[in-house]
PASEBA-1860 file (N, C-alpha, C; in nm, 3 decimals):
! residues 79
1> XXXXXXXX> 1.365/4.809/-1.945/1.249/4.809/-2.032/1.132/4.746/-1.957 ~ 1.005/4.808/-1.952/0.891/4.753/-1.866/0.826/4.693/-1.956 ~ 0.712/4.613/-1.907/0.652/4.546/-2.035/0.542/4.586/-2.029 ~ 0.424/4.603/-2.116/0.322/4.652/-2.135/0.210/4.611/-2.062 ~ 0.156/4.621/-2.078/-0.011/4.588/-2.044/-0.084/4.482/-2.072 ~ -0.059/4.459/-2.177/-0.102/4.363/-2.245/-0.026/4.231/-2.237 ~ 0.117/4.278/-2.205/0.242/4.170/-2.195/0.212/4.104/-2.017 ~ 0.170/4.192/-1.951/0.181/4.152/-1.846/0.066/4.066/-1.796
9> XXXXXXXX> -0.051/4.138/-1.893/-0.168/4.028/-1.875/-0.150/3.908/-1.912 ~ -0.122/3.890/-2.074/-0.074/3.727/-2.091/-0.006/3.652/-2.008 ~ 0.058/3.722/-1.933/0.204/3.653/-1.832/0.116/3.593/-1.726 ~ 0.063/3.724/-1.648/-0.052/3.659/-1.536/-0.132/3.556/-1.584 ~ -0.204/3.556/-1.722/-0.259/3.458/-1.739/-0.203/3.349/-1.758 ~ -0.056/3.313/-1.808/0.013/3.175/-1.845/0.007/3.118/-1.705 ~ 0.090/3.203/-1.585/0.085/3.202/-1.462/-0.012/3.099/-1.397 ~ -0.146/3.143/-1.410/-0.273/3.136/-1.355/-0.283/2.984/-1.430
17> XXXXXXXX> -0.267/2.903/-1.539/-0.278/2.807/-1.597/-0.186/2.757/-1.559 ~ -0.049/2.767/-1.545/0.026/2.719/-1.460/0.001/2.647/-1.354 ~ -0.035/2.745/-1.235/-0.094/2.730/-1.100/-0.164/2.624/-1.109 ~ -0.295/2.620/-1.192/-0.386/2.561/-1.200/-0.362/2.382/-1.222 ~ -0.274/2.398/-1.308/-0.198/2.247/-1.318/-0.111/2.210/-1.261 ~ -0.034/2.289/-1.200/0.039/2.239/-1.058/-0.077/2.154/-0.955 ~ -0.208/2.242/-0.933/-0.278/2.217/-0.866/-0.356/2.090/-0.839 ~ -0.368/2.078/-0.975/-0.393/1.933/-1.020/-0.356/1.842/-1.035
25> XXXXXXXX> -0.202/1.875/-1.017/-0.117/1.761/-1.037/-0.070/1.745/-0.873 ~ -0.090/1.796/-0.794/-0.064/1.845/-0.636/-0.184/1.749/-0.618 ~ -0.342/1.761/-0.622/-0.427/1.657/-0.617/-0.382/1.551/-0.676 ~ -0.388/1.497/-0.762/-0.378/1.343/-0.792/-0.227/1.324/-0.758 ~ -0.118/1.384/-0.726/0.015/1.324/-0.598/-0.064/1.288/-0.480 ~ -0.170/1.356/-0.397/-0.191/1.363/-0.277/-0.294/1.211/-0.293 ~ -0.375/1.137/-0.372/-0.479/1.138/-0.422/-0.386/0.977/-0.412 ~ -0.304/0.966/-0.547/-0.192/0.856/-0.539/-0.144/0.792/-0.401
33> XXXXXXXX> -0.074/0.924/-0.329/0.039/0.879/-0.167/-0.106/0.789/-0.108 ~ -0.227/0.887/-0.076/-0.356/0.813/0.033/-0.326/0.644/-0.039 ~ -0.377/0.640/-0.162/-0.408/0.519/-0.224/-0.295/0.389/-0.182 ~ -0.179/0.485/-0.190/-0.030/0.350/-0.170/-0.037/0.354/-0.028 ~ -0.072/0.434/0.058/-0.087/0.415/0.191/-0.176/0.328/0.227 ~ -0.232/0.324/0.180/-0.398/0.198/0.216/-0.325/0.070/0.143 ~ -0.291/0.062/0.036/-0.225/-0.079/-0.008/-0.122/-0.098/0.112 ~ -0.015/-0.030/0.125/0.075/-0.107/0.175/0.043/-0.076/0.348
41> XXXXXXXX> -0.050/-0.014/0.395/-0.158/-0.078/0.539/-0.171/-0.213/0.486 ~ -0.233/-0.210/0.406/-0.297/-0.399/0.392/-0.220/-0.504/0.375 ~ -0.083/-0.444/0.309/0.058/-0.521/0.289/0.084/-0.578/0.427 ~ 0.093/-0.462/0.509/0.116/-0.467/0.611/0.056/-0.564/0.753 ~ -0.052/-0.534/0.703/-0.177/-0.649/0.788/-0.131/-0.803/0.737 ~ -0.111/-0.849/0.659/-0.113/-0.973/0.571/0.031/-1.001/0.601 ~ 0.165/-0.927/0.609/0.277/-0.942/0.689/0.268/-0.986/0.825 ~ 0.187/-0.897/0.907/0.184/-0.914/1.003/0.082/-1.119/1.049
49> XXXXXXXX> -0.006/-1.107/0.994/-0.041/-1.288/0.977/-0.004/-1.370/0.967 ~ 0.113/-1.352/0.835/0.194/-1.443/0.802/0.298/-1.445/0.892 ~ 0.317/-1.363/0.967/0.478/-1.370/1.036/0.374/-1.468/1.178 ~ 0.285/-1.450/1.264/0.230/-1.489/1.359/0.205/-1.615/1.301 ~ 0.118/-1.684/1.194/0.126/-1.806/1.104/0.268/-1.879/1.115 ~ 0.362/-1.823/1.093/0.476/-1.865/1.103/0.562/-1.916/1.224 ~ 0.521/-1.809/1.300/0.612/-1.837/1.449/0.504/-1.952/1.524 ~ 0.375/-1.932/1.466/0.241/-2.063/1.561/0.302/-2.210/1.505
57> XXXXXXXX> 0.346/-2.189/1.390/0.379/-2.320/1.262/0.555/-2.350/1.379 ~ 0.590/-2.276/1.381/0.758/-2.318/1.426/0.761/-2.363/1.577 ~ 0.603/-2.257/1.661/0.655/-2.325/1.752/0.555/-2.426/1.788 ~ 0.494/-2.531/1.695/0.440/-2.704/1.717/0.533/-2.740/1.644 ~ 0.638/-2.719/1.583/0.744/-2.802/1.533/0.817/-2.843/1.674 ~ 0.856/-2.715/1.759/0.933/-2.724/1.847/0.928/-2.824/1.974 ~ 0.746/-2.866/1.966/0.678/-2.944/2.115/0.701/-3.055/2.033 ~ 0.735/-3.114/2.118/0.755/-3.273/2.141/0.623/-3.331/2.063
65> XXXXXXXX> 0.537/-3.296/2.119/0.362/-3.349/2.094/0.313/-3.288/2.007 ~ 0.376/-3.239/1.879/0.343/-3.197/1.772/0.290/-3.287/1.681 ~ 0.298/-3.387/1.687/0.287/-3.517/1.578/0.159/-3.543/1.672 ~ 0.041/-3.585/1.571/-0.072/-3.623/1.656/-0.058/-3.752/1.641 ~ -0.128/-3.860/1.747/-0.137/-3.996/1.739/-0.232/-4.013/1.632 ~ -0.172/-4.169/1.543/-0.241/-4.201/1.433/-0.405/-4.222/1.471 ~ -0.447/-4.260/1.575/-0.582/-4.250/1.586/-0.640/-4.119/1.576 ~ -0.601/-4.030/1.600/-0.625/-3.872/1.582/-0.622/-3.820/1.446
73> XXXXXXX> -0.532/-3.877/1.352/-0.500/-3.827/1.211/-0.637/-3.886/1.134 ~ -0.604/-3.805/1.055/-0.757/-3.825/0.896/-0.660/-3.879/0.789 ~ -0.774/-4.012/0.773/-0.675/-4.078/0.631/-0.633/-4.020/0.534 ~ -0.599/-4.015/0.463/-0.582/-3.941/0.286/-0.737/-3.967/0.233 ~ -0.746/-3.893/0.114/-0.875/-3.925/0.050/-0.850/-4.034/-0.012 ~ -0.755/-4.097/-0.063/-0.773/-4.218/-0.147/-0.823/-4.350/-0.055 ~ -0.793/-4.309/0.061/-0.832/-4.469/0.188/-1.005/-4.441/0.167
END
């Protein structure tokens, strides 16, 4: 059984609205991924600080001459 003319137009047209919101929903996926890509770049930057922060912090633990002489140190605020 073939379908008419009229059957086949509605079809193309559901189709075509279809498409259209795939399309849109294809943009704002693509639109989203950029966006989490730029956050977790910046995640990434701020990892990367903290880990260099960390290893600078571990290694003046490690020197001997890590401790500054008390003439060198700043009182507390209450002195």
């Amino acid at each position: 059984m073939s379908e008419s003319y009229e059957e086949l137009k509605l079809r193309c047209e559901r189709l075509e609205r279809d498409n259209e919101r795939m399309q849109e929903r294809i943009t704002w996926l693509e639109s989203t991924v950029d966006d989490n890509n730029k956050y977790l770049d910046d995640l990434m930057l701020r990892i990367d600080k903290v880990e260099r922060q960390i290893k600078y912090l571990a290694s003046m633990q490690e020197q001997p001459d890590a401790v500054r002489p008390l003439s060198e140190e700043t009182p507390p605020p209450h002195y």
